[in-house]
C-alpha positions as a Markdown table, in Angstrom:
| # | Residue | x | y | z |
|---|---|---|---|---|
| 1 | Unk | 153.9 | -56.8 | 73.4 |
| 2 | Unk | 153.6 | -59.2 | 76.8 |
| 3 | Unk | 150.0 | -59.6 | 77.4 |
| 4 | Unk | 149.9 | -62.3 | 80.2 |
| 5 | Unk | 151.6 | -62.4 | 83.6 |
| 6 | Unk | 152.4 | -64.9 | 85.6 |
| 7 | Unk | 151.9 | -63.4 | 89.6 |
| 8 | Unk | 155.2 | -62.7 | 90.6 |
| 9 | Unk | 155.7 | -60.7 | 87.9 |
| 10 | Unk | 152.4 | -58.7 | 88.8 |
| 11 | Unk | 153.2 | -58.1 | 92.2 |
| 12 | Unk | 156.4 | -56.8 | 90.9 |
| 13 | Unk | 154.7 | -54.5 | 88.5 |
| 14 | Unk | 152.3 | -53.1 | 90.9 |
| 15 | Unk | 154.2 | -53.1 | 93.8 |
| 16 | Unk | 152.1 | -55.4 | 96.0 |
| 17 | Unk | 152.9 | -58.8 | 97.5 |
| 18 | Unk | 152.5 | -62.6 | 95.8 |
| 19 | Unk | 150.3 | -63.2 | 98.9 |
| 20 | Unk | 148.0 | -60.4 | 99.1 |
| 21 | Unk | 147.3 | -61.4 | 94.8 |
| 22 | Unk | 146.7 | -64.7 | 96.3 |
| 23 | Unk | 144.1 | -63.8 | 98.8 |
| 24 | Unk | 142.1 | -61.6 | 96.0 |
| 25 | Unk | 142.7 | -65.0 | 94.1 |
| 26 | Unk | 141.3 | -67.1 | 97.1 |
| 27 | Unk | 138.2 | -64.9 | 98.0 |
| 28 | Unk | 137.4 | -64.5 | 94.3 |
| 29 | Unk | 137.9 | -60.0 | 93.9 |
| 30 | Unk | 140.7 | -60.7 | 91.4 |
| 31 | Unk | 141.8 | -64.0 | 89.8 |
| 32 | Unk | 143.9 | -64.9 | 87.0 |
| 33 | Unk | 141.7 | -64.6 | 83.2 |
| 34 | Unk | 143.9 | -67.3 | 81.5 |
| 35 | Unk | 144.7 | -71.0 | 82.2 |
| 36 | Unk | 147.6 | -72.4 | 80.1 |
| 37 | Unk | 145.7 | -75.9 | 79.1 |
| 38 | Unk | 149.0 | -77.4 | 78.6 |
| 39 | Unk | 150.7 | -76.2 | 81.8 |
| 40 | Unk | 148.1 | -75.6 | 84.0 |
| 41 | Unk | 150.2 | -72.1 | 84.5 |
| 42 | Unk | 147.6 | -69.4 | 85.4 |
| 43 | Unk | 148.5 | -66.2 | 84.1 |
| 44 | Unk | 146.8 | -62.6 | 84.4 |
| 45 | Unk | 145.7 | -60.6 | 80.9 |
| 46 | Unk | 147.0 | -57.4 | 80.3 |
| 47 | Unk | 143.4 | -56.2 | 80.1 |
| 48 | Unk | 142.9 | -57.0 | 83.5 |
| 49 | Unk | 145.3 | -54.3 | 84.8 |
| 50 | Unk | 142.6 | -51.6 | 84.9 |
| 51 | Unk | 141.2 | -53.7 | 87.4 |
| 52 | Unk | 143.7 | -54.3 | 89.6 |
| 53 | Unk | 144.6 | -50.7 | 89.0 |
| 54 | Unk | 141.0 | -50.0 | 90.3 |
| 55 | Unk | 141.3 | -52.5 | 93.8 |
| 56 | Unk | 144.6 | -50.7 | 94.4 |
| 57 | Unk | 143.6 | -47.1 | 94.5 |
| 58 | Unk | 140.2 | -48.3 | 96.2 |
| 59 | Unk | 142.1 | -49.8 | 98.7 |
| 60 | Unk | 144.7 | -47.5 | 99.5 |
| 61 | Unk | 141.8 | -44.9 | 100.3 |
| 62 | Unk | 140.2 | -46.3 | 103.0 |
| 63 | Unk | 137.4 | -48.5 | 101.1 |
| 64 | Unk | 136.6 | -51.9 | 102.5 |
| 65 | Unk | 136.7 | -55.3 | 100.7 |
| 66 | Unk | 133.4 | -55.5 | 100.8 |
| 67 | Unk | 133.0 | -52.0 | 99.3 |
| 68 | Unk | 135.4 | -52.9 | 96.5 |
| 69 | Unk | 134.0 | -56.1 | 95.8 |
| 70 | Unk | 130.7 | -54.6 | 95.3 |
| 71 | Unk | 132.0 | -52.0 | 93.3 |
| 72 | Unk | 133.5 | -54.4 | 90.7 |
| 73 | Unk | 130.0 | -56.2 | 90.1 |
| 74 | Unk | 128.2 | -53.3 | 90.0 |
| 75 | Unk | 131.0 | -50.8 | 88.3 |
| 76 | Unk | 128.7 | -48.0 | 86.5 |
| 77 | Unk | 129.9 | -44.3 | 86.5 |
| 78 | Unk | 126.8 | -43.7 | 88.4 |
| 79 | Unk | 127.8 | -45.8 | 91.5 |
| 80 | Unk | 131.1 | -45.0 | 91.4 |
| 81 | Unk | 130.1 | -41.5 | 92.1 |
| 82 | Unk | 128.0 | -42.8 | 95.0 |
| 83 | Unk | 130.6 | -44.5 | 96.6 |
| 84 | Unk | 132.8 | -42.0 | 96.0 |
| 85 | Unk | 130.8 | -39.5 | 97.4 |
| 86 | Unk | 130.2 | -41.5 | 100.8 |
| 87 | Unk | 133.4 | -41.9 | 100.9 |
| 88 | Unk | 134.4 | -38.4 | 101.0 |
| 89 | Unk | 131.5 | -37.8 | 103.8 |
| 90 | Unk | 133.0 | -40.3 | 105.7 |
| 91 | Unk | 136.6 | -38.9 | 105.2 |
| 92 | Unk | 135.9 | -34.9 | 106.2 |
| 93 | Unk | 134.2 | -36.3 | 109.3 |
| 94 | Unk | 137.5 | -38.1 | 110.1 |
| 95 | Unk | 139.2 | -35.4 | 109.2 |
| 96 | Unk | 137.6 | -33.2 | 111.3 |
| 97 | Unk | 137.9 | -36.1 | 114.6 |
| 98 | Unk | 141.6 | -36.0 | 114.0 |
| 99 | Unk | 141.9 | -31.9 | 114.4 |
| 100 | Unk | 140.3 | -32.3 | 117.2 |
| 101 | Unk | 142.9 | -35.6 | 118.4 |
| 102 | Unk | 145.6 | -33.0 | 117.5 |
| 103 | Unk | 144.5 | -30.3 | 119.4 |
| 104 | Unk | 143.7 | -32.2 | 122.3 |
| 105 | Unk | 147.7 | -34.1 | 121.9 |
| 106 | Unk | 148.7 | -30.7 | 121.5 |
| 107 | Unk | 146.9 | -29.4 | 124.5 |
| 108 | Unk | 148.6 | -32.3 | 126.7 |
| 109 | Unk | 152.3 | -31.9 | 125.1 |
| 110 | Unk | 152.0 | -28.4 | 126.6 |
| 111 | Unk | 150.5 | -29.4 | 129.9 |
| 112 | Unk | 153.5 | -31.6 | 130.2 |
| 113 | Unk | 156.0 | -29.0 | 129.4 |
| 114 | Unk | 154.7 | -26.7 | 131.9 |
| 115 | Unk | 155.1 | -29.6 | 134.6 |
| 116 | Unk | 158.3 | -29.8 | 133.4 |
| 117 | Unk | 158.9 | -26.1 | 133.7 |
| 118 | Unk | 157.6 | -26.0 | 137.1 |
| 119 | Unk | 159.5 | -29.0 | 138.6 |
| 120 | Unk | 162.5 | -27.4 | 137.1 |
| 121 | Unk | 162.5 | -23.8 | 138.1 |
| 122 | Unk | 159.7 | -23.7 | 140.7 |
| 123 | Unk | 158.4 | -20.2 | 141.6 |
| 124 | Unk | 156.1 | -18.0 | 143.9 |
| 125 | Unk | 153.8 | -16.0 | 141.1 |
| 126 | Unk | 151.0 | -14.1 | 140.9 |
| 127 | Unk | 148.9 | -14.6 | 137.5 |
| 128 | Unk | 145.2 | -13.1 | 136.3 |
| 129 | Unk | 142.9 | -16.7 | 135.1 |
| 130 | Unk | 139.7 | -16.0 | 133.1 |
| 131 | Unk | 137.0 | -17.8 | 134.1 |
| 132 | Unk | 137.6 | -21.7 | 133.2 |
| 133 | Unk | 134.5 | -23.7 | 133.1 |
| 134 | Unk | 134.2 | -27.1 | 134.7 |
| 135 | Unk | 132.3 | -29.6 | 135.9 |
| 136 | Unk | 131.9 | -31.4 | 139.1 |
| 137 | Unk | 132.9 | -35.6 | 140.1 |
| 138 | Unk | 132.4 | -34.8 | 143.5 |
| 139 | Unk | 131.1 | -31.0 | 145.8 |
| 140 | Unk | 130.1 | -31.8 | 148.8 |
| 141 | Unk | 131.6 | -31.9 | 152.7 |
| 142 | Unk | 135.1 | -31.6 | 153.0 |
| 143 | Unk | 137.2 | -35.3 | 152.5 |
| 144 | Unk | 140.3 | -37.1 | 152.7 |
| 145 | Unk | 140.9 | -37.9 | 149.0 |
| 146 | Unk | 143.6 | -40.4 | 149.9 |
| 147 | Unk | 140.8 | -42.2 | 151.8 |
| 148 | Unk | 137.5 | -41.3 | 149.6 |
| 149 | Unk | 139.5 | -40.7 | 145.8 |
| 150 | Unk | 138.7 | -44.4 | 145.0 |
| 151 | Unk | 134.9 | -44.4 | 145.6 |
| 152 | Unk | 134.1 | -40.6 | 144.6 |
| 153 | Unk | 136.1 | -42.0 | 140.9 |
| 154 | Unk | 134.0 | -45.0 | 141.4 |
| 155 | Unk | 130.8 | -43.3 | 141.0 |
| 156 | Unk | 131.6 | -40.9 | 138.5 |
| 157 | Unk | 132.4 | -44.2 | 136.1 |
| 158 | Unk | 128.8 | -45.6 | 137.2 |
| 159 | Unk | 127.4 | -42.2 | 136.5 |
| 160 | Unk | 128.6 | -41.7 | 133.1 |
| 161 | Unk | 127.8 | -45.7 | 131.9 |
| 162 | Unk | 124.2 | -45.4 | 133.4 |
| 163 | Unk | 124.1 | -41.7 | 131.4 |
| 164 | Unk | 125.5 | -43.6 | 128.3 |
| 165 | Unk | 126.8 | -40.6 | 126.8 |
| 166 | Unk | 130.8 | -42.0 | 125.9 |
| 167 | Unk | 134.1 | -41.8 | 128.1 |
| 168 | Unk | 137.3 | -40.3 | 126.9 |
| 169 | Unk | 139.0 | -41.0 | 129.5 |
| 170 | Unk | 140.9 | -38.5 | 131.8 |
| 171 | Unk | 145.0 | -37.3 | 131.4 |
| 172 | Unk | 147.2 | -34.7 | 133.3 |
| 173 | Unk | 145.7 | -31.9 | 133.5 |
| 174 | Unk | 142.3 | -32.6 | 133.2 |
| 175 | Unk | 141.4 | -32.7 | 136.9 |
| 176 | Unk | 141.2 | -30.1 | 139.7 |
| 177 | Unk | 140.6 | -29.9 | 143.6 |
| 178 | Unk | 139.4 | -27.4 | 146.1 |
| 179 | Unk | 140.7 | -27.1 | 149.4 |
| 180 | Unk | 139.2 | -27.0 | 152.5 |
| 181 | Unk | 141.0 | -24.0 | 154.3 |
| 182 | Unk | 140.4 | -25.5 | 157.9 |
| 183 | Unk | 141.7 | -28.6 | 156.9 |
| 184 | Unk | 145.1 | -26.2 | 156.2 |
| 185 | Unk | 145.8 | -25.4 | 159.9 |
| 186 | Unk | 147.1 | -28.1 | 162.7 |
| 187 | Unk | 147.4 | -31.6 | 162.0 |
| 188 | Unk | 145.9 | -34.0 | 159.9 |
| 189 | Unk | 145.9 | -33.8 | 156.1 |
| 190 | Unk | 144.7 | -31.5 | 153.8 |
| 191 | Unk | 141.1 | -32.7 | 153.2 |
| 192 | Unk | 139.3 | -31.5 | 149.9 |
| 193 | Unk | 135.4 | -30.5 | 149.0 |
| 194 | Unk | 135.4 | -30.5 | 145.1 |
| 195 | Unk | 136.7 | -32.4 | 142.7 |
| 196 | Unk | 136.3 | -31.4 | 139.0 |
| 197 | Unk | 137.6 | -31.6 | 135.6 |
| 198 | Unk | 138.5 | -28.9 | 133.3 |
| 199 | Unk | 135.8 | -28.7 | 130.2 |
| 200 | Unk | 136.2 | -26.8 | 126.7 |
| 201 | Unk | 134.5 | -24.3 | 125.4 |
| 202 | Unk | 132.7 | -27.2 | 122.9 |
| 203 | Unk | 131.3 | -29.1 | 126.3 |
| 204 | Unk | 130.7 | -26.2 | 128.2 |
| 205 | Unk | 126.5 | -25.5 | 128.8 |
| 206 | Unk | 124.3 | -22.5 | 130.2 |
| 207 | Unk | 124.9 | -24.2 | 133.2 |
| 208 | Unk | 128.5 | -25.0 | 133.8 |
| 209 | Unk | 129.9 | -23.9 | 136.1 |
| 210 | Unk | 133.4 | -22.0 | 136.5 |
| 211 | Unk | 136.4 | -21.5 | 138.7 |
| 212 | Unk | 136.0 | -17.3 | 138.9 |
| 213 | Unk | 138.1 | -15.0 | 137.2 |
| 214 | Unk | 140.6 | -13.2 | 138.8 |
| 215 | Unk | 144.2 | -12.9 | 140.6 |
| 216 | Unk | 145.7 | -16.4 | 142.0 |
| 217 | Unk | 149.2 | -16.7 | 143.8 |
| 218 | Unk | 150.8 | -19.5 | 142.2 |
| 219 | Unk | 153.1 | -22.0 | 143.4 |
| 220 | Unk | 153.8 | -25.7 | 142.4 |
| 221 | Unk | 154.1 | -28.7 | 144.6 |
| 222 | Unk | 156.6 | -31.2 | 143.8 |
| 223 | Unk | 156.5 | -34.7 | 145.2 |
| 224 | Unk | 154.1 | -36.9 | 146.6 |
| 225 | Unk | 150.3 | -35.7 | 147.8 |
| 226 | Unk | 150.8 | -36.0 | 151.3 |
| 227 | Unk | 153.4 | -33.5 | 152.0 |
| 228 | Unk | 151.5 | -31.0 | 150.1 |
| 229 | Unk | 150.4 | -29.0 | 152.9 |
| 230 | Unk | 153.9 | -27.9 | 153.3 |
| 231 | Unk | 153.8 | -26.3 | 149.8 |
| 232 | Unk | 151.0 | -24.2 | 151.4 |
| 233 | Unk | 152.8 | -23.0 | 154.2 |
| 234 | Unk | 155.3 | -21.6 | 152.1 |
| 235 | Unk | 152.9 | -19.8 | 150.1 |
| 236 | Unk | 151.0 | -18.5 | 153.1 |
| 237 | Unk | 154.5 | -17.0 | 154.7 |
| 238 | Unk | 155.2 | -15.4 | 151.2 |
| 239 | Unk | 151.6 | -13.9 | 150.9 |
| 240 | Unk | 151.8 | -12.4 | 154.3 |
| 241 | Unk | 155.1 | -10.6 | 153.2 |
| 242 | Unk | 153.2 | -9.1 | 150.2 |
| 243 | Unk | 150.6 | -7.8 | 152.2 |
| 244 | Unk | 147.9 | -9.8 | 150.1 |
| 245 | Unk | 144.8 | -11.4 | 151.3 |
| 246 | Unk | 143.4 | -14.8 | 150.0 |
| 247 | Unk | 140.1 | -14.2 | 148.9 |
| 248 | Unk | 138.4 | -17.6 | 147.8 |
| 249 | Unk | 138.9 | -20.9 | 147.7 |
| 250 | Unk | 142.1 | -22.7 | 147.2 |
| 251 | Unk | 142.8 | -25.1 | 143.9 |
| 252 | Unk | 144.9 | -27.2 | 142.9 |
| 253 | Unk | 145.6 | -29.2 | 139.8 |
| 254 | Unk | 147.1 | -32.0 | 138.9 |
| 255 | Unk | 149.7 | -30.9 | 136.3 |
| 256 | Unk | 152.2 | -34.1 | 136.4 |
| 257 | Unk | 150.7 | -36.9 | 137.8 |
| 258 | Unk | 150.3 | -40.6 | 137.7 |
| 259 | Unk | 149.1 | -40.7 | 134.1 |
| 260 | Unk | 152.6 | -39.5 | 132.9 |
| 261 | Unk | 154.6 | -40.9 | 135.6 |
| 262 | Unk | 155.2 | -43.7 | 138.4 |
| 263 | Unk | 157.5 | -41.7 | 140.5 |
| 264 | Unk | 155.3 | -39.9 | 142.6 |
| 265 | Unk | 158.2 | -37.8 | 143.6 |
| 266 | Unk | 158.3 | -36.3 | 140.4 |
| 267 | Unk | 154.5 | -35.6 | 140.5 |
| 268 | Unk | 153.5 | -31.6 | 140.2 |
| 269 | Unk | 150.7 | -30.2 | 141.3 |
| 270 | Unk | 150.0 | -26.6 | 141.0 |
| 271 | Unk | 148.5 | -25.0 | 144.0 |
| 272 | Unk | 146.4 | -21.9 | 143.0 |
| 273 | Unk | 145.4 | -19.4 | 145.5 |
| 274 | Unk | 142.8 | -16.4 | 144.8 |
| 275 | Unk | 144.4 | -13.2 | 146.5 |
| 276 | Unk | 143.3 | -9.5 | 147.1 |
| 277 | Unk | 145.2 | -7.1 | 144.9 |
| 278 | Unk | 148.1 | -5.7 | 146.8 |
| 279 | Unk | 147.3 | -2.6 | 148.8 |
């Protein structure tokens, strides 16, 4: 039987590339065990395929060079269940990270398709929200966000780096407003008091707070911020011929935005009004 192997011919055999045999080669984690003294071919024993058997499965689960390298000089069945062992802690807590990448692309794939939904076949609808929890970038007197949105985002980066607790970035859907009624009548634009995001169950605290429970008439904007106000006057016509009262503040969130899109005619945002129940 064959017992030496020139490096084409183990690349072919374990299905890796010439060059990545020569790197182990160069940075010494597997060389070639036999120097012809007449050729000066180099050739690999068959005795070392356990070896290279070894690197392979090493490497294609997620252990370093390093880790493999150490391994090798050190290979008893004692730290092999070590490394092992960390290995698999290491993996379940990436595992777990991913569900929660997953759910949150999941989350977002939705968030789109409503938007989609809504720019499509817009509608006037009255819908029952739990309590959502939240938490504030911005509650204070009522602004122009197309004037103020820069600095009030601003902050809220120079409050979270000085806090030092990790930024994941926000997405469509994340973020929220609250109208200023006043700002709703006469001229001028619509000017807001709040800004928030949307939080999970997982970030919410004892002291979140939350957008209240209860019925909201529902109707989405399309197009560009600053005609939004005639979105609201449309909804306010349509709540008078229902007989319904708005009862709290007015929200809306961002549902397709600038995230997902450059055209800020095909933006959605979706106006949420709490109402009385109808008499």
């Amino acid at each position: 039987m064959k017992r030496r192997f020139r490096i084409g011919e183990m690349a072919r055999l374990f299905q890796i590339s010439a060059s990545t045999l020569r790197y182990y080669d160069r940075i010494g984690l597997f060389q070639p065990g036999y120097v012809d003294p007449e050729t000066q071919y180099r050739y690999y024993n068959f005795e070392q395929f356990v070896v290279l058997d070894t690197i392979i499965f090493l490497k294609k689960n997620g252990f370093s060079i390093d880790d493999i390298q150490h391994q090798l000089a050190n290979r008893t069945a004692e730290n092999t269940k070590e490394l092992l062992e960390r290995k698999q802690e290491e993996t379940e807590k990436e595992m777990a990270r991913l569900q929660k990448v997953s759910a949150m692309i999941q989350s977002k794939i939705e968030t789109i398709q409503t938007g989609l939904h809504l720019r499509q076949s817009p509608s006037f609808v009255y819908r029952h929200f739990p309590e959502r929890p939240i938490t504030y970038l911005y509650n204070d007197q009522p602004v122009d966000l197309f004037v103020e949105s820069d600095a009030i985002f601003l902050k809220d980066l120079e409050d979270l780096a000085s806090a030092g607790g990790g930024y994941d970035g926000f997405f469509t859907g994340d973020m929220g407003t609250m109208v200023d009624m006043d700002s709703l009548h006469g001229e001028g634009p619509a000017k807001y008091f709040a800004v928030f995001v949307f939080i999970s169950k997982e970030q919410e605290t004892a002291g979140s707070p939350h957008l209240p429970e209860g019925t909201y008439a529902c109707y989405p904007h399309r197009g560009p911020y600053e005609t939004i106000k005639e979105s609201y006057a449309v909804m306010m016509r349509q709540l008078k011929e229902d007989g319904r009262q708005v009862s709290g503040t007015p929200l809306e969130v961002a549902v397709l935005d600038e995230s997902v899109t450059n055209d800020s005619a095909a933006y959605v945002t979706w106006i949420q009004i709490p109402v009385t129940e109808k008499d």
